[in-house]
N, C-alpha and C positions, 0 to 999 in steps of 0.2 A: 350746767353741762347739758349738750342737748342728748337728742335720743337715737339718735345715728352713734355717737361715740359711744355711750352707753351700751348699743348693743354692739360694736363692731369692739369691744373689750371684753364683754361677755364671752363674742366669738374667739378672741385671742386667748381667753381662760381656756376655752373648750379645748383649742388645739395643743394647745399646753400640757394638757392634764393627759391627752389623749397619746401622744409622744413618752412623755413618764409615764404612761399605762404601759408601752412599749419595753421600753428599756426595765422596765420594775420585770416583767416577764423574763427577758435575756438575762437578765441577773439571778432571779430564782433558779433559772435552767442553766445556768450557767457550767456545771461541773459535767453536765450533758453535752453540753453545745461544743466543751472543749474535749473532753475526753475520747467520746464517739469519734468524732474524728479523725484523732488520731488516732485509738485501735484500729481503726479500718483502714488508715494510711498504712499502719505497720503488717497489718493483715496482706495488705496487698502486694508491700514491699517485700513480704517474705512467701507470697505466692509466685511471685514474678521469678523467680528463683527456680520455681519447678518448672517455666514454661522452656523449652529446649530456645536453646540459642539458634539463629534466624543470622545467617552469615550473605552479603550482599557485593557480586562482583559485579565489574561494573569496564565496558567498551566504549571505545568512539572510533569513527569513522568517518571520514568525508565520501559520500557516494556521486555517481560521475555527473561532471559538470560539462554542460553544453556551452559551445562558442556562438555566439550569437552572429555574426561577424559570419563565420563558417553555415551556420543554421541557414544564414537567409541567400547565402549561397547557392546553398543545396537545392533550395524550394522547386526549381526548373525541371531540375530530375525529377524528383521524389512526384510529383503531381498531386493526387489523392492522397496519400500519406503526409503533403507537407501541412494538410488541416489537421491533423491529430500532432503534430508538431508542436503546429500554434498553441493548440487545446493546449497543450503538456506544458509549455512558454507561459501561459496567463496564471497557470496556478500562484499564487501569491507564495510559498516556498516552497521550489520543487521537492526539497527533499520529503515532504509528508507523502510523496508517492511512495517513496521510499519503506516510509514506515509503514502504510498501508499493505504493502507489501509484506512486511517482515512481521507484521497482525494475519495474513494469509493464512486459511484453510492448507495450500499448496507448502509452505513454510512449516508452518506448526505438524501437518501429518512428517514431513521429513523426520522432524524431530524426536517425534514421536515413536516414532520407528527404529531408528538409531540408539535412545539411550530407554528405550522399551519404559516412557512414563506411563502404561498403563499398568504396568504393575510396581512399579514405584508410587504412582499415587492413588493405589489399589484404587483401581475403578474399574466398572465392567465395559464400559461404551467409553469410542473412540469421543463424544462432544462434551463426554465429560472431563477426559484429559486435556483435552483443549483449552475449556474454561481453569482446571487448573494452573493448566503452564500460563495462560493470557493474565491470571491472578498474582503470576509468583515475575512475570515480567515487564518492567517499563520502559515504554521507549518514549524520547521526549526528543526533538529538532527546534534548534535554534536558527533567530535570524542570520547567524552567520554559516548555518548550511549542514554543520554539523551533526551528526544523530548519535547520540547519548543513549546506550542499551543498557539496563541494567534488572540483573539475574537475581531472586531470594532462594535460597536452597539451605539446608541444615551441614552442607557440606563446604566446608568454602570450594575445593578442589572441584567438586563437582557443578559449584555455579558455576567458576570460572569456563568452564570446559562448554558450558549449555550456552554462555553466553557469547564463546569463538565460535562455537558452532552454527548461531542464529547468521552470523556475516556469512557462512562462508556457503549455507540454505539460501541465504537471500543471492551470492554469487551465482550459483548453480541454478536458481529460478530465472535470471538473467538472463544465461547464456542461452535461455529457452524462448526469452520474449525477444521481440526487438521495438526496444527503447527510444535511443537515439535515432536522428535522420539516418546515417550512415548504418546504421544497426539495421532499419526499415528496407532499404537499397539494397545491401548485403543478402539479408533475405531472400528479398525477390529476386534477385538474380541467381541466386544460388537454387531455388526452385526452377526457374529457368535454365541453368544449365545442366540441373539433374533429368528434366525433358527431353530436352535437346537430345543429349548424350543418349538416351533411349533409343530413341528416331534414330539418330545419326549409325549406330550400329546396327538399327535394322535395316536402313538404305545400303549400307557397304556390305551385307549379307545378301540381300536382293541383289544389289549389282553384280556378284559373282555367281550367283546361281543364273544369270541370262545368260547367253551364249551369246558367241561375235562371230560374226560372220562378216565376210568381204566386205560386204558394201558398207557395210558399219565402219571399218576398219579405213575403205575408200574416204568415206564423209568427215572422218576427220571432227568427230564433235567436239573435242575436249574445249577450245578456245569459244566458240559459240555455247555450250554449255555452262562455262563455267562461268561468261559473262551475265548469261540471263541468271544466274541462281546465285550470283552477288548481286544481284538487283531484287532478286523476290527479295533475301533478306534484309538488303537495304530497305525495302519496301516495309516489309513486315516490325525491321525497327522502328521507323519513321512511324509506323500507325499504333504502335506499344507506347512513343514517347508525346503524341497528341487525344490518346486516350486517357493517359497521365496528367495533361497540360489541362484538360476539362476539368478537371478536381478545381483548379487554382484559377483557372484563365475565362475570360469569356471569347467567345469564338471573335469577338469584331477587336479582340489586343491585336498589336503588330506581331508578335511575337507569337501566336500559334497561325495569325494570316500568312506569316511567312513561313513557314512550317507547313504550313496544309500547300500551297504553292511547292515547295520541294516536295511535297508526298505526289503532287499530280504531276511532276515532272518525273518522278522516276516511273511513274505507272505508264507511263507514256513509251519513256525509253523499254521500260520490262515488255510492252505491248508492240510494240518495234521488235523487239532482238526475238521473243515468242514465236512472232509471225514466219520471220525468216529463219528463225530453225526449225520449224514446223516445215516450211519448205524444202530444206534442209535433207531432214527426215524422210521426209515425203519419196523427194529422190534416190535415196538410197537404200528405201523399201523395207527398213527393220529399223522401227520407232522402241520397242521393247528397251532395248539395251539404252537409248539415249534418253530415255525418259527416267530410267531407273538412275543412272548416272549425272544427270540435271536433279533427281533429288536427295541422292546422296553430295553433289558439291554445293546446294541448297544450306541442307543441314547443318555439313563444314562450315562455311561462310558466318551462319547465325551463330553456331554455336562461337566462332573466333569474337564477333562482336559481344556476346552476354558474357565470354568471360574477360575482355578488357574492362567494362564497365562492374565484372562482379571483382577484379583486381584494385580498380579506383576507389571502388565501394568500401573494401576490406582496407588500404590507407588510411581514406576518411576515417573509420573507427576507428583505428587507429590513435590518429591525430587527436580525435574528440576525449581521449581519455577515460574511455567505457570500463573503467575498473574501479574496486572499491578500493582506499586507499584508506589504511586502518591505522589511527593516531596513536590509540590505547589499544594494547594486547590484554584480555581481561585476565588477572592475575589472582589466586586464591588469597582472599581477605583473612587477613590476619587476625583484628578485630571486627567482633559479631556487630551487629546492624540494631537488631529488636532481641529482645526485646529494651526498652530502656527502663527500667528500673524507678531511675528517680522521679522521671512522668509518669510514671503509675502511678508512682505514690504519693506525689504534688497533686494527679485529678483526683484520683479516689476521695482523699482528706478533703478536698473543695467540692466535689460531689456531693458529700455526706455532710457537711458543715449547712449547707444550703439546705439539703433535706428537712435536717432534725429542727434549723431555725425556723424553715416552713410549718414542722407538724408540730412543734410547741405554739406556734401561736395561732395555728387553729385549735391546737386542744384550748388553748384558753379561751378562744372566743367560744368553742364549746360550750364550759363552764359558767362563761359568762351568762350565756343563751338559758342557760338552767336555771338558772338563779332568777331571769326576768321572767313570771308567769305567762306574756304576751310571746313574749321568744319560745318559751320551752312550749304553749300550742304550737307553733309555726315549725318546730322540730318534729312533734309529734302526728302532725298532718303530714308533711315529708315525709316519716318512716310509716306511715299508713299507706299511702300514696306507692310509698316505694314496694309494699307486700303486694298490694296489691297487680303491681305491675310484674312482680316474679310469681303471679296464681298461687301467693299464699296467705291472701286475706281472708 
């Protein structure tokens, strides 16, 4: 028999004896290994019992969906807003703006406010209540668009209620932004005609405070005035919707070249009809009155164009389905959520099972250590070692 076999048998004794060193231990401790726990399982399972029940309601919604078809429509209008469009377009699922949204500072103070969780979740500071409600809410969006909200509260009635109320925060934070193209347009126009409408009543105050006199009355402006002040505002559209066009377009597209050519044709015609009413004026020696009256039909004119385009804009949103549209109304949970009982008491027992087979066999290798004089120095330079290290050697 050579001496490779010889010792690689030896070696198979060693691991032999080394395994039933193992198990001879597990079996000594055995009324421990099992016992513990399960006292601890049972320990746990009958703690589980005191923790209040944890009731969880639960919504869903589809949040609004853009036409693509319609989006790229739009772009011509929109100009500089149709780049925050796109931005909005490349997210991989829109709806995480959604939820980004309804995780909001703006969102959560509503909330907070409304069902007064700073003293519900007795805390003194507003960023405390926040991180509470953000703890006690999950929101999760799936690839199908979906957004799944769900409330923990010890009430089921009052989850339900915290979790309608998260939709209806996040509606109301909506009607504040603007979202969709149509929503961006809207906007703007609607700031533009709250301008407008400013001006335009100050111009028709102004025009009734000038007096008219003959020659005013002679000259006849209304037709001459009222063609040049459809042309300023012609004008003044045309340079609103090429300053738009530069967000998206570069000046050498056909499409704003043709556009800058209409702008210098009407400044052309506006600088023609000017001239000869200024002449106009001229002759009949009281400008006051027709000046004031060219920028009150000025006014008229632009304010009629910002609100056909603020009327087309408010369709569009329309059309595009700017609403939440809620699949699940959250309803008070019948059955509680947490705690679960039986997983307490399935981890706990597996917990403590681990533990105990851990510190039986290092006690025993302890013991072992003791017994060898070479091991038991090597223990006792460690707890030397170790005094010294807490300055009490």
């Amino acid at each position: 028999m050579s001496d490779s076999y010889i010792q690689a048998a030896e070696g198979g004794d060693e691991d032999e004896i080394h395994l039933l060193d193992l198990l001879h231990t597990v079996v000594d401790n055995l009324r421990l290994l099992v016992l513990g726990p399960l006292v601890v399982g049972l320990l746990a399972l009958g703690g589980s019992f005191l923790v209040p029940p944890t009731f969880t309601a639960q919504t869903s919604f589809l949040p609004p969906q853009q036409q693509q078809s319609m989006a790229a429509s739009m772009l011509s209008s929109l100009g500089a807003l149709g780049g925050l469009a796109g931005a909005a377009a490349g997210l991989k699922n829109p709806a995480d703006q959604y939820v980004a949204f309804l995780k909001s500072n703006a969102v959560q103070d509503v909330l907070i406010d409304q069902f007064k969780l700073m003293e519900r979740y007795e805390v003194e500071h507003r960023e405390n209540a926040r991180r509470t409600l953000e703890s006690n809410v999950k929101i999760a969006s799936g690839k199908d668009g979906i957004i799944v909200l769900s409330v923990d509260d010890r009430e089921p009635a009052f989850a339900a209620e915290l979790a309608n109320a998260h939709v209806q925060a996040l509606t109301g934070l909506m009607s504040r932004l603007a979202l969709t193209e149509a929503q961006q347009r809207r906007q703007f126009f609607e700031k533009q005609l709250q301008s407008i409408k400013l001006k335009l009543a100050d111009a028709q105050a102004a025009m009734g405070q000038s007096g008219v006199s003959a020659s005013v009355l002679n000259a006849q402006p209304q037709s001459a005035v009222a063609l040049v002040a459809a042309l300023q505002a012609q004008v003044t559209a045309k340079e609103v919707q090429l300053s738009a066009m530069r967000g998206y377009l570069t000046e050498s597209a056909p499409e704003f070249k043709q556009a800058m050519g209409e702008l210098v044709s009407l400044r052309t015609q506006l600088a023609k009809q000017s001239s000869d009413k200024s002449q106009a004026s001229n002759a009949a020696g009281n400008d006051d009155y027709i000046n004031r009256y060219r920028e009150f039909k000025y006014q008229e004119t632009l304010f009629e164009l910002m609100a056909r385009q603020y009327e087309v804009a408010k369709v569009d949103e329309s059309r595009e389905g700017a609403s939440i549209q809620v699949i699940d109304v959250a309803q008070a949970p019948e059955l509680k959520a947490k705690p679960k009982k039986a997983l307490i008491a399935v981890l706990a027992t597996l917990a403590t099972g681990f533990a105990l087979l851990l510190f039986v066999f290092v006690r025993q290798a302890a013991r072992n250590a003791s017994s060898d004089p070479e091991s038991a120095a090597k223990w006792a330079a460690i707890g030397q070692a170790w005094r010294r290290a807490l300055g009490r050697a």
